[in-house]
C-alpha positions in Angstrom: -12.5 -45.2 17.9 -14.7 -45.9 15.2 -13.6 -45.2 11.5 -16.3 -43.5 9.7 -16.8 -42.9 6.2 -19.1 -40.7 3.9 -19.2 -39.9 0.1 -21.4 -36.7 -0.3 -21.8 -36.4 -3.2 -20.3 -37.6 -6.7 -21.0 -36.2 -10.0 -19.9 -36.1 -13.4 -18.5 -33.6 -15.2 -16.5 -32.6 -18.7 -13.2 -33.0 -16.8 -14.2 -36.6 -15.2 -16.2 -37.4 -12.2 -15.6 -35.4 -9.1 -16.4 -36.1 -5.6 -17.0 -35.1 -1.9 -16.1 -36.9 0.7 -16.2 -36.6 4.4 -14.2 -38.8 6.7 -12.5 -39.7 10.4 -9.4 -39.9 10.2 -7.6 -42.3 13.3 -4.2 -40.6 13.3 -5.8 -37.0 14.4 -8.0 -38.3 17.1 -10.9 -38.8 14.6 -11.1 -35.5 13.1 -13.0 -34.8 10.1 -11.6 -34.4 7.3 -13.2 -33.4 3.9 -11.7 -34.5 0.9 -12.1 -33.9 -2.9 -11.4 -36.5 -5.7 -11.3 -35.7 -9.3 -11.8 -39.5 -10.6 -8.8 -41.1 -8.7 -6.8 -37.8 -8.1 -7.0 -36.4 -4.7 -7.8 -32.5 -5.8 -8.1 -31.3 -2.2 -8.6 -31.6 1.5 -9.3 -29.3 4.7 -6.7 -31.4 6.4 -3.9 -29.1 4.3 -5.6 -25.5 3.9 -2.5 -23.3 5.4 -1.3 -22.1 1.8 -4.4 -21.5 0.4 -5.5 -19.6 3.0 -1.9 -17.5 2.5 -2.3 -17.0 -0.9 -5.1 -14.8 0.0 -3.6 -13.1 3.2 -0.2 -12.5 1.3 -1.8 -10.9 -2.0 -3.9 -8.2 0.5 -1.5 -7.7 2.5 0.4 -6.5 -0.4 -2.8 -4.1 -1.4 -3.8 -0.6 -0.1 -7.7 0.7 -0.1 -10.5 0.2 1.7 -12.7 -0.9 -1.0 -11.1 -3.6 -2.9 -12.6 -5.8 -5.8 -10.9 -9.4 -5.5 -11.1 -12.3 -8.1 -10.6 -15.6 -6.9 -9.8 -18.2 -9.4 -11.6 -21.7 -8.2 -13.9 -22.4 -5.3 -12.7 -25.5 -4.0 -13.8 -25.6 0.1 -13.2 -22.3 -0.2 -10.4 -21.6 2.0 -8.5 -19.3 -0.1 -12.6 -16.9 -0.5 -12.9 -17.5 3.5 -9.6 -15.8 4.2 -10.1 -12.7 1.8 -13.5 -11.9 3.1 -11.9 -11.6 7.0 -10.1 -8.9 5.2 -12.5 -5.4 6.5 -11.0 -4.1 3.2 -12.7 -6.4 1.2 -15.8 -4.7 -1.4 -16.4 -7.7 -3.9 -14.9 -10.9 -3.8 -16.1 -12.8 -7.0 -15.3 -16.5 -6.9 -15.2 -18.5 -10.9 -15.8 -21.8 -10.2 -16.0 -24.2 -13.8 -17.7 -26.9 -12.2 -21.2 -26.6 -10.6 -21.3 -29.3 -8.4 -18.2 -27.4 -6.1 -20.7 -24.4 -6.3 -23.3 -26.6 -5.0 -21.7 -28.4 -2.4 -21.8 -24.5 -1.1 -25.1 -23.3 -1.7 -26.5 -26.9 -0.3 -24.2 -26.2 3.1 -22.4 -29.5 2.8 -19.0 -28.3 3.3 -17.9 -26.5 6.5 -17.4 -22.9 4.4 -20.4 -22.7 2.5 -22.7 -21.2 4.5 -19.6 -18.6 5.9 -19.1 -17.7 1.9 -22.8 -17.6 0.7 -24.1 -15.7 3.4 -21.7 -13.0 3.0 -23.3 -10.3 0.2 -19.7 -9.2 -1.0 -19.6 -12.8 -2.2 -20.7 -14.2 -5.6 -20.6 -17.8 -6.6 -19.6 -17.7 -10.6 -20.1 -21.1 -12.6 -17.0 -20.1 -15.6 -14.0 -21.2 -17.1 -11.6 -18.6 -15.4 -9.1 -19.1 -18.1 -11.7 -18.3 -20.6 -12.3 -14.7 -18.8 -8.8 -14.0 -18.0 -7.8 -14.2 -21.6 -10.4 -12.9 -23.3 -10.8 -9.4 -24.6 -13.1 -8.3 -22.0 -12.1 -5.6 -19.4 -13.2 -7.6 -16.5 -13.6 -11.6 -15.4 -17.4 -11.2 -14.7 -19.7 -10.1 -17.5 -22.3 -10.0 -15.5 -20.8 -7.5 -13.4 -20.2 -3.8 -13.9 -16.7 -4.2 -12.4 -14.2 -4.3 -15.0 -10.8 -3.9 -12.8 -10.3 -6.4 -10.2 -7.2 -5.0 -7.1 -6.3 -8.9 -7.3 -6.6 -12.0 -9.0 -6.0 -15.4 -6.8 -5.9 -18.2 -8.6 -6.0 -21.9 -7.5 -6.8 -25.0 -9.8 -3.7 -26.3 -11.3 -1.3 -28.2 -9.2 1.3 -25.9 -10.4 2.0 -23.7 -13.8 3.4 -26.6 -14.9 0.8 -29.8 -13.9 -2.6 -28.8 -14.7 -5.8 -30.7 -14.2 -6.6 -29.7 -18.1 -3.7 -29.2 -20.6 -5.5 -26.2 -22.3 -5.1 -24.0 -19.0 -1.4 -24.6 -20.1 -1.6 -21.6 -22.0 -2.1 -18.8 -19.1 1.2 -19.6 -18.0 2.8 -18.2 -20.7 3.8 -14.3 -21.4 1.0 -13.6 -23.4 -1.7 -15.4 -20.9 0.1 -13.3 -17.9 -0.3 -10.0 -19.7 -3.8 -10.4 -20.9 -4.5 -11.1 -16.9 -2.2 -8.3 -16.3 -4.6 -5.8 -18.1 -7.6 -7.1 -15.9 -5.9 -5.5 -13.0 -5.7 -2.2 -11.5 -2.8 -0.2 -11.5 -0.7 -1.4 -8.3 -2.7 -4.4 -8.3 -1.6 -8.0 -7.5 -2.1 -11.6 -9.2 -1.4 -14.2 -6.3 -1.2 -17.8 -7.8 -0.8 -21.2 -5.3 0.8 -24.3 -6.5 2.0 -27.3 -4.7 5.3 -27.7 -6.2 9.0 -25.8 -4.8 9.4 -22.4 -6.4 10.1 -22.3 -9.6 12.7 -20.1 -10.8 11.9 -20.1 -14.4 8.4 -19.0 -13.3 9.5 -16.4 -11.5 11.5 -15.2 -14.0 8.3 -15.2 -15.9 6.1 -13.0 -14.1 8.7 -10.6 -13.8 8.5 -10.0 -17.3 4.9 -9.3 -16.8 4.5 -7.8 -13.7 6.9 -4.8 -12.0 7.9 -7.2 -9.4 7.9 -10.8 -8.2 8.5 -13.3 -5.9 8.0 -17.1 -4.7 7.0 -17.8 -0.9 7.1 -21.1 0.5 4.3 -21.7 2.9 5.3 -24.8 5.6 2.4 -26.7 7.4 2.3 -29.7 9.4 2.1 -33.0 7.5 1.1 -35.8 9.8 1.0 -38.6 7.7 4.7 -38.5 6.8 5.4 -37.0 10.4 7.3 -34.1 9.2 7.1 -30.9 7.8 5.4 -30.1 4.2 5.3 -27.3 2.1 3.4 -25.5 -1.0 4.1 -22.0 -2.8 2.3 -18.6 -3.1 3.4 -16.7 -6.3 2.9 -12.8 -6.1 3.1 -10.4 -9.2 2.9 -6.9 -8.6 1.5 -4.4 -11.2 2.8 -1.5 -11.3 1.4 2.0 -10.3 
């Protein structure tokens, strides 16, 4: 088999230079594989997408209506946007990406999701700093949107509420940053977060002092480069009604 390589696309940005990347990969029979680098940290890849994809199914699942408003909290390849819009229920789904390049990488159709996400019209692409929106004093996330109340906020861009890729996102995890979120959210509504580290009970413990309920779900995929079995977690707050 021949090994192929591509690099994308690379640009810089204020958090470092990121990257796309599209390879073969020998152990899976040459299947692709499209991979994200934030200078020499691996930020992503579509070879692991079965928890971002549950963050998404898990939060709706947890939701009743048949015209809900979603949030999603970074674009990435967009696995965690692709699963929410499969959902019939689905009215809005507005993605806040900080970095245009990811946004571009979609619009441009060089990542398998892009042109699934920005030909839907329930879909918006939003270049912001999510963290910005969900703390600030604003009803809603979007202010270019007349939808103040989102049913459910997914976020994924940290590694974990503990690891971030900046150290001033540190500050949503925190009772304060989880109640100004809270208040973004419709009664009954859900905030569904995905990290890649084991549950983490003081975290728990955390959103339910924000949120009427919580709970930690481990998420286990296939890992064959160690030949066994991985795992990341899916964080659910529920409002109350």
């Amino acid at each position: 088999m021949t090994f192929n390589f591509e690099e994308l696309d690379h640009q810089k940005t204020p958090l470092g230079d990121i990257s796309l990347r599209r390879r073969a990969e020998p152990r899976l029979d040459g299947k692709i594989i499209y991979e994200v680098k934030l200078d020499d940290e691996f930020l992503m890849s579509s070879l692991f997408t079965e928890a971002e994809i549950q963050l998404a199914t898990l939060a709706l699942a947890a939701l009743e209506g048949n015209s809900l408003d979603i949030i999603v909290g970074g674009l990435g390849l967009g696995y965690t946007a692709a699963a929410a819009l499969k959902n019939p229920s689905v009215n809005t789904l507005t993605v806040i990406e900080v970095m245009q390049p990811v946004i571009d990488w979609h619009r441009r159709g060089l990542v398998p999701l892009g042109q699934e996400l920005t030909s839907d019209t329930r879909c918006s692409l939003v270049r912001g700093d999510f963290f910005a929106f969900a703390s600030s004093s604003t009803d809603g996330f979007d202010p270019t949107s007349s939808i103040r109340l989102a049913h459910a906020v997914l976020l994924d861009i940290d590694h974990s509420p503990r690891h971030w890729l900046n150290s001033e996102n540190s500050a949503f995890y925190s009772k304060e940053g989880l109640l100004s979120l809270a208040d973004k959210l419709h009664p009954g509504g859900i905030f569904g977060l995905w990290s890649n580290d084991p549950p983490d009970a003081e975290f728990v413990a955390l959103l339910n002092s924000v949120f009427q309920t919580a709970e930690a779900h481990i998420v286990t995929f296939t890992n064959p480069y160690s030949n066994d079995v991985s795992s990341n977690t899916v964080y659910l707050g529920h409002k109350s009604r």
